[in-house]
N, C-alpha and C positions, 0 to 999 in steps of 0.2 A: 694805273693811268689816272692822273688828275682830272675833276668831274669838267675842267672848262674844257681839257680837250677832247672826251665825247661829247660835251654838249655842239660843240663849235660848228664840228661835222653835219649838224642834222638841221637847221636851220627851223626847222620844225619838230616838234614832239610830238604824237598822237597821244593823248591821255585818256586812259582805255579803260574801260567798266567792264569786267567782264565775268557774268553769271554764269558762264555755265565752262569748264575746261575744255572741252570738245571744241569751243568756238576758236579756240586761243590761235592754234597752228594756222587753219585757214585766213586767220584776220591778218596774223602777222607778215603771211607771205603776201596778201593782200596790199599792205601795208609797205612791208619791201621793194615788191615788182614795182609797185608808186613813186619809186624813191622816196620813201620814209624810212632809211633801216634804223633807226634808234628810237627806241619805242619806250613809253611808261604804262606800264601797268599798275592799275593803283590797287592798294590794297583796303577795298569798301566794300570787299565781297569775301566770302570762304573759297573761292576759287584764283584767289589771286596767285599764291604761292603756287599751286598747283599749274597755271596755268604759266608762270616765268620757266619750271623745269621744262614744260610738256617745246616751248617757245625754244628753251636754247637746246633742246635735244637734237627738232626736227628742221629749227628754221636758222642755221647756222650763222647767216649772213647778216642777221637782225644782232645789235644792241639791243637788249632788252633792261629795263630800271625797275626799280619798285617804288610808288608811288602813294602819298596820303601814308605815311611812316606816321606813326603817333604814340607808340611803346617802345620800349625796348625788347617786346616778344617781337615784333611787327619786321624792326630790325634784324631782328637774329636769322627769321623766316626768310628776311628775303633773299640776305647773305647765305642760307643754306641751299636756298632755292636756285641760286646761282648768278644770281639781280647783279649785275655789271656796276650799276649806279642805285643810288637811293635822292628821291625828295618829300618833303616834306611843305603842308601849307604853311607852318607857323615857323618861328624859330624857337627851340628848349634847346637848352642846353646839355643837359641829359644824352637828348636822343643824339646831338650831334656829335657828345663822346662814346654813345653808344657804337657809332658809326667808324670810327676813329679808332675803337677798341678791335674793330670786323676789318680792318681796313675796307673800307664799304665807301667808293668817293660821294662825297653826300652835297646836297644843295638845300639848305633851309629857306622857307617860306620869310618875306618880310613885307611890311604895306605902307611902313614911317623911317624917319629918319632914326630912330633910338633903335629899331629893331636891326636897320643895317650895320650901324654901329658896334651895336651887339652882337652880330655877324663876324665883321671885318675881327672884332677882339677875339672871338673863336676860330679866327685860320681861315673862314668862312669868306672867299671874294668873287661866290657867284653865288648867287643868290636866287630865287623864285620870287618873284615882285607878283604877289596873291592877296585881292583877287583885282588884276589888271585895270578894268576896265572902271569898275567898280570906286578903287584905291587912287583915283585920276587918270589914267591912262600913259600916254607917251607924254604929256606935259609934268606930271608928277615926277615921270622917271629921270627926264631933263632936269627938274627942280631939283633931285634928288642929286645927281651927279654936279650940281651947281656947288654941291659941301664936299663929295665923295669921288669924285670920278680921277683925282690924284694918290687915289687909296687902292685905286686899281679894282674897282668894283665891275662885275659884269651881271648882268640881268635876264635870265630867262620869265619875259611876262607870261601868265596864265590866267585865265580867267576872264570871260568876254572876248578874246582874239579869234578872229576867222578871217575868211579868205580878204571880207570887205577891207580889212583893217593889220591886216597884216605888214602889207609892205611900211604903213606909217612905221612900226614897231621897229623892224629888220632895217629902217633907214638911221636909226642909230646907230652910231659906232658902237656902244656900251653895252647891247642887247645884242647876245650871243648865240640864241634860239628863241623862240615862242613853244609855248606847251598852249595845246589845242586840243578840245572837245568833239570841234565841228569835223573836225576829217572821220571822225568813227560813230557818227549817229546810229541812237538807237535803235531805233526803225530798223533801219537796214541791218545794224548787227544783229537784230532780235530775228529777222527774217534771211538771213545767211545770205544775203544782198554783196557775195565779196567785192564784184565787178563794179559797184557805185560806190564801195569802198576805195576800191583801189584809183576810179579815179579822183576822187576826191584828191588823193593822195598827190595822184600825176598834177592836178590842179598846183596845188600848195608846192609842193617840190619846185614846179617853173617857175614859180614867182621868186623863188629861192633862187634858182639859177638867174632869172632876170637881174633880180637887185647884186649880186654876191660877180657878176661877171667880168 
């Protein structure tokens, strides 16, 4: 399956830090019952691969990704581990033939016009626009489709998007998903808090159905 159309589906991503593998099952179905089922799990931890197996074992229903890719071991992991999708902050080229080598649908990081460029040359026409908020926001991404947006470019923003600021994002045509920190705070994940997870999740999902209806 081509990465725009799991991304397309989810309107939201939850981009998940997750220490410790026990937490994974619970956050997922968490995250699920929310209407979130396509999930990234990034790989910033030793429990990441672990926890995408433990994810598509128990929690069938969930799309699960691997997330923060930055080797080609990172890659191979998450492809074994069973990772649906892979993205990445940056764009290498490397990782993204790594990706290409695993059949592994991938989504490279980009923050400028050269980087999506350098994208779009590599097959590459969804993209992770990282870090969001930071990089301009939904006027950058506008600017940016002002050169690109006949090249058939789509945008999953990450980085600073939350519930405040979401719907600016998803009223793009061109932005396909948002990848999101805020639906799986720490806190609560740290404290097994699944039910403020989850609704976090019911939160972000509605605004999904509101805009998308």
């Amino acid at each position: 399956m081509d990465i725009a159309d799991i991304l397309r589906t989810a309107g939201v991503v939850p981009v998940i830090v997750i220490e410790r593998e026990d937490q994974a099952v619970p956050l997922a179905r968490a995250l699920t019952s929310g209407g979130l089922p396509v999930l990234e799990v990034t790989f910033r931890t030793q429990a990441a691969a672990g926890a995408i197996a433990a994810i598509r074992r128990e929690v069938p229903e969930a799309v699960v990704g691997a997330g923060t890719l930055l080797t080609a071991e990172q890659v191979r992991a998450a492809k074994k581990a069973g990772a649906a999708f892979g993205v990445a902050p940056g764009f290498d080229p490397a990782i993204v033939d790594e990706a290409k080598s695993h059949l592994l649908p991938f989504c490279p990081g980009v923050a400028t016009a050269s980087e999506v460029s350098q994208a779009l040359s590599a097959g590459c026409t969804t993209v992770k626009f990282f870090p969001a908020e930071a990089a301009g926001g939904v006027k950058m991404i506008k600017n940016l489709l002002g050169a690109f947006r006949f090249a058939g470019v789509r945008f999953m923003p990450t980085g600073g998007v939350s519930a405040a600021n979401l719907a600016d994002y998803l009223s793009v045509p061109e932005v396909i998903c948002c990848g999101g920190t805020w639906v799986v705070p720490k806190d609560a994940l740290a404290a097994g808090d699944y039910a403020a997870i989850e609704k976090l999740a019911s939160e972000a999902a509605a605004i999904v159905r509101r805009l998308r209806a």
